[in-house]
N, C-alpha and C positions, 0 to 999 in steps of 0.2 A: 641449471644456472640460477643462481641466487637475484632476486630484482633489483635492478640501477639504484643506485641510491640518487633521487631525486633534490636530495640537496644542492646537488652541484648543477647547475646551468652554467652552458656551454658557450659563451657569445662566438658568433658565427658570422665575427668582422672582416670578412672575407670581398675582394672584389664581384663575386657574380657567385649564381648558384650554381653550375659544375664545382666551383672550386669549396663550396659549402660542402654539397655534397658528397664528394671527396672525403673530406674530413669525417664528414658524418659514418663513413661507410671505413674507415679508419681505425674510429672509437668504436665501431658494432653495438650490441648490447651492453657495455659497459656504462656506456650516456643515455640518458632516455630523455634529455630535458634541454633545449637549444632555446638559443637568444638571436631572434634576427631584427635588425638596428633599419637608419634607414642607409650606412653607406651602402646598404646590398641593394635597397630597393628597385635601384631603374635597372639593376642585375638579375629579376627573377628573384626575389625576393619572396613576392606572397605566393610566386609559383613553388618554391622550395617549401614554403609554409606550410602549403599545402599537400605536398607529397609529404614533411614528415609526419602530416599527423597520418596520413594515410597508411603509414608506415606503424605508426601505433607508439609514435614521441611525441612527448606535450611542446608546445611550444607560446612561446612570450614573445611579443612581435612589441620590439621595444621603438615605437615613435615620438614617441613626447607629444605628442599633441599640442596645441595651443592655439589658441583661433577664439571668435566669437562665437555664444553659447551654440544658437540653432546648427552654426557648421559643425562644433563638435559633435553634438547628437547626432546629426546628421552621417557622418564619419564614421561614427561609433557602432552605428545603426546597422551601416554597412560591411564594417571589419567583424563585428558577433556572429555573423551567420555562419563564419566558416569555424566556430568553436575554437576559436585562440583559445589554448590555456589564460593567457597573462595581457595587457594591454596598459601601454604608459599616456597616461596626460599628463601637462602640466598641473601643481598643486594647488594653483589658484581653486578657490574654493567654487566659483563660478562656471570653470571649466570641469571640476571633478563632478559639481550637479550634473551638467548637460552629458559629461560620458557616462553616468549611472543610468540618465534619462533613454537613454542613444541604445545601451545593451538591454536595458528590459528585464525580461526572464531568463533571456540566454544564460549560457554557463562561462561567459569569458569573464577575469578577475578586473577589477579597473583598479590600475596603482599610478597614485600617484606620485609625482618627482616632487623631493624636497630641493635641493640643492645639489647642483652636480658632486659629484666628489672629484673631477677636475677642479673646484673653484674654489680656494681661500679667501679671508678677509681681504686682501687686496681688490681681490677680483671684483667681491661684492662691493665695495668703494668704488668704483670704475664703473659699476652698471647701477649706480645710485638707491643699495637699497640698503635699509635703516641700519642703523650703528647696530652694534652688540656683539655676542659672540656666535660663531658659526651654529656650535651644538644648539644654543637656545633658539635660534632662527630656524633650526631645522626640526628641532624640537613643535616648536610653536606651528611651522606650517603644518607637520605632522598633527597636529591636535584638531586642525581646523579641515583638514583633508576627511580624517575621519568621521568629524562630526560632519563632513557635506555629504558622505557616503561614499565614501572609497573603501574596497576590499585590504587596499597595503597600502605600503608605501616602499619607494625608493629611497634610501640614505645611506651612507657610507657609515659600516662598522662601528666608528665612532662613537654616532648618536645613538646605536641601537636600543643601548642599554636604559638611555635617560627616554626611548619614545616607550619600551617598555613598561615604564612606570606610570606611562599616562592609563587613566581609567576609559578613554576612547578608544584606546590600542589593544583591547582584551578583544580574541578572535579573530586579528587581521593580520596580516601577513605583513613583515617586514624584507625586504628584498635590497642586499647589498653587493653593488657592484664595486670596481677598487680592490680588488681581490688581488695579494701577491703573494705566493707561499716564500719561504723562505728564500734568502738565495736568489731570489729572482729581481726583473729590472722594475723600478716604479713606474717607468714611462711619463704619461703622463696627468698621472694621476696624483694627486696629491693629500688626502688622506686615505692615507690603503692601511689592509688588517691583512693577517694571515688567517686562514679557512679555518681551522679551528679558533683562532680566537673570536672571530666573528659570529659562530654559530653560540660559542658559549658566551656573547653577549647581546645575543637575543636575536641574531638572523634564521628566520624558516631557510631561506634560499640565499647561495653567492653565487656569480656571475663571475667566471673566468674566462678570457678569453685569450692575448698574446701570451702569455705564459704555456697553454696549450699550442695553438694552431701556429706558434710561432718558433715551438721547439723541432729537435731533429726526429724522435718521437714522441709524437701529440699521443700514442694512446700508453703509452708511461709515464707520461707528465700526468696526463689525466689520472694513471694508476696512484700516482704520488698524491694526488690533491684527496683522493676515497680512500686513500688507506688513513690520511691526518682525520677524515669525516670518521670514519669507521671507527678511531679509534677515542673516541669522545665518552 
């Protein structure tokens, strides 16, 4: 059997871990790469994290972090040991310090959150942060994230292409969730891309999740989303 194509992670927005790993045992070999948030967490969450990797799938334990610096590190400190593929903080440049401080040497990646891709310029008017346009906001935390030391970043499709071009973004991983292949519902997300055109605008990884685990067959929907990767 040919290797998972790692491009695709799996979000595993699920109420509790049976119902994860259901899914997991669903898709078989075909997925090798899971996204657990925090609605799973008081569900067995880092217990599920922990058997997939045991199981030999990378996984990205997507929390956001956000706290003051020493709690970060401190957090961070403690979630690296179990070898997360992937770990989200906020992009404040403060907080991505204290999570680079937190993981050490370990091999877990620190990405940080630009901008939900839930949230439009309205949004950001409502939570009072500075005029402009989205892509350049998300643009610009992107530039400040890497120069604190962050491995990636989170941003929706969108911006990929403009974080691309930054000379801080050479060797880091860009990670875009907002994923809806064709045909499918936006929920609620509000800047979304389809999987190929995200990857051909500069995403390593996309994050799909109700479009999978909320079809009638998640491991053909899944089929659907690697055959558009495949065919790049």
């Amino acid at each position: 059997m040919s290797k998972a194509d790692d491009r695709l992670i799996v979000a595993l927005d699920l109420p509790n871990a049976l119902e994860g790993l259901r899914l997991v045992e669903k898709l078989g070999d075909e997925v090798s790469f899971y996204k657990i948030g925090l609605g799973m967490l008081t569900g067995g969450g880092l217990a599920l994290a922990n058997e997939l990797k045991e199981k030999g799938k990378r996984v990205f334990l997507d929390l956001k972090l956000f706290d003051i610096a020493q709690t970060i590190e401190n957090a961070v400190a403690g979630l690296s040991q179990f070898d997360f593929d992937f770990l989200t903080v906020h992009g404040d440049p403060n907080v991505v310090r204290a999570a680079v401080a937190g993981r050490g040497d370990r091999n877990t990646k620190i990405l940080a959150v630009t901008v939900l891709t839930s949230l439009d310029r309205s949004d950001l008017d409502l939570a009072l942060i500075r005029s402009g346009d989205v892509d350049e906001i998300v643009t610009e935390r992107a530039r400040l994230a890497f120069a604190a030391g962050a491995d990636g970043v989170i941003a929706s499709a969108h911006e990929a292409a403009m974080i691309r071009t930054l000379p801080e973004a050479k060797g880091k991983l860009i990670v875009t969730p907002g994923i809806r292949p064709a045909g499918t519902k936006t929920d609620d997300q509000k800047r979304v891309m389809t999987p190929a055109l995200a990857i051909n605008a500069g995403a390593d990884h996309i994050v799909v999740g109700r479009p999978i685990w909320r079809a009638e067959d998640p491991l053909s929907a899944a089929r659907l989303v690697l055959a558009e990767l495949s065919a790049i």
